[in-house]
VOBA-1610 file (N, C-alpha, C; in pm, whole numbers, padded with zeros to 5 digits, always signed):
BEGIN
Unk+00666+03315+00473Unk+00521+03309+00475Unk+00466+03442+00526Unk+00351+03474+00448Unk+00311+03629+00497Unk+00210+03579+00609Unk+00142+03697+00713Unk+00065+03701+00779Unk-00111+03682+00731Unk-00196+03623+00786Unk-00295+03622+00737Unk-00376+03744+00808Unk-00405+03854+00723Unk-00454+03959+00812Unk-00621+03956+00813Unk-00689+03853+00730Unk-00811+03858+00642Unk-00949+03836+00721Unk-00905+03818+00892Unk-00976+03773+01011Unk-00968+03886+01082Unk-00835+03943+01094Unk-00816+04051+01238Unk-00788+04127+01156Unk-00840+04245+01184Unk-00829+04384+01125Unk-00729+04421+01221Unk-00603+04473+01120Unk-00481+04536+01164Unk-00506+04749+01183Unk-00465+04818+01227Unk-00421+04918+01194Unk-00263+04879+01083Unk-00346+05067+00967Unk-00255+05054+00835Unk-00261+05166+00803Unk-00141+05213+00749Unk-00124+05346+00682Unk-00118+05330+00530Unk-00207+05413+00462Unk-00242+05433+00303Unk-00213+05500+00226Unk-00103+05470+00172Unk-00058+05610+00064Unk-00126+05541-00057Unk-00126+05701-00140Unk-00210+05652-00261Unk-00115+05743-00365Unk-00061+05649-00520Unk+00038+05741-00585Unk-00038+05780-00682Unk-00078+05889-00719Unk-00166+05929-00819Unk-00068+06033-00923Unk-00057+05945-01050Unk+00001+06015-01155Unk-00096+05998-01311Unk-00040+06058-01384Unk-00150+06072-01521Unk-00208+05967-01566Unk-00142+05856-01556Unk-00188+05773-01635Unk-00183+05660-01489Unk-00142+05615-01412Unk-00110+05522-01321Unk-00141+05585-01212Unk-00220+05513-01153Unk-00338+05524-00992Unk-00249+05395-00919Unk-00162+05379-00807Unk-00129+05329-00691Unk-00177+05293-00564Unk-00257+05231-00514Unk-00235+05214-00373Unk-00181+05125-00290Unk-00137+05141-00190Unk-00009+05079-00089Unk-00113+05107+00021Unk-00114+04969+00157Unk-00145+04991+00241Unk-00026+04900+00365Unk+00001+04990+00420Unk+00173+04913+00529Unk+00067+04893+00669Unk+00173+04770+00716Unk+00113+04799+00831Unk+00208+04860+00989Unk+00187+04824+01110Unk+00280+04873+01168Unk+00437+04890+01118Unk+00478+04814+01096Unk+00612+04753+01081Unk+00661+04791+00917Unk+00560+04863+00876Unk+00623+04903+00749Unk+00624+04854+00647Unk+00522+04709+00654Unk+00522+04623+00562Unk+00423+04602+00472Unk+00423+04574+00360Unk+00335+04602+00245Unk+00195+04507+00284Unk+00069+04510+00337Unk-00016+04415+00359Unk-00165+04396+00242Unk-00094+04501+00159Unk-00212+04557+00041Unk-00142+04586-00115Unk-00157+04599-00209Unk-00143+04664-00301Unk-00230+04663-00396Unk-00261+04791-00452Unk-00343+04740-00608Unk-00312+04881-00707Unk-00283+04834-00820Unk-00234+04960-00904Unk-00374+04950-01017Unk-00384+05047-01122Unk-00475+05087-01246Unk-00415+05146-01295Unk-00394+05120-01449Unk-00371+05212-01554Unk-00447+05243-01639Unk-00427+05329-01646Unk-00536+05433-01731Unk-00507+05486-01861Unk-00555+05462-01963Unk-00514+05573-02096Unk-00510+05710-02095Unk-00490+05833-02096Unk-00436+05968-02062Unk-00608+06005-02107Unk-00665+05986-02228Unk-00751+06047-02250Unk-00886+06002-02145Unk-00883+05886-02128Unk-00973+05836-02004Unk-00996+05938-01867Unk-00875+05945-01836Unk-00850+06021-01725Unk-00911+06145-01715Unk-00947+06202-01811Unk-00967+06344-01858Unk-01147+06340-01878Unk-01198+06204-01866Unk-01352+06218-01846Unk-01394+06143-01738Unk-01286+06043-01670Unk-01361+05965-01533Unk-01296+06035-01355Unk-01330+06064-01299Unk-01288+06132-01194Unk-01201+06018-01107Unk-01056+06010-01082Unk-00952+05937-01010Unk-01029+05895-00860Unk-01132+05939-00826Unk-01177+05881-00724Unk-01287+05712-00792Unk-01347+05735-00896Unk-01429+05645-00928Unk-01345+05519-00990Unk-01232+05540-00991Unk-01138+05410-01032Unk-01125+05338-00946Unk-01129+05368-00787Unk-01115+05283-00664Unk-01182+05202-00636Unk-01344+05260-00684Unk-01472+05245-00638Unk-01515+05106-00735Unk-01405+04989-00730Unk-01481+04934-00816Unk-01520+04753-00771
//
């Protein structure tokens, strides 16, 4: 059973994998453990008119 984090705000570290076509984010928490994820894929030509920050933003 996972933790319910959705009440208490944990400290978390955020990597974000940004490649051409596939936007990643991972958020761990102390212990190294996955408490987040959400990925986007993108078509190559997309990428090339929407700015990789406005894909997050949604």
């Amino acid at each position: 059973m996972q933790p319910d984090y959705s009440m208490n705000p944990i400290p978390v570290i955020a990597v974000f994998d940004v490649g051409k076509t596939n936007k990643k984010l991972f958020l761990f928490d102390e212990s190294y453990n996955i408490v987040f994820e959400r990925s986007a894929s993108l078509m190559r030509s997309l990428t090339k008119t929407v700015s990789p920050a406005r894909i997050w933003m949604r």
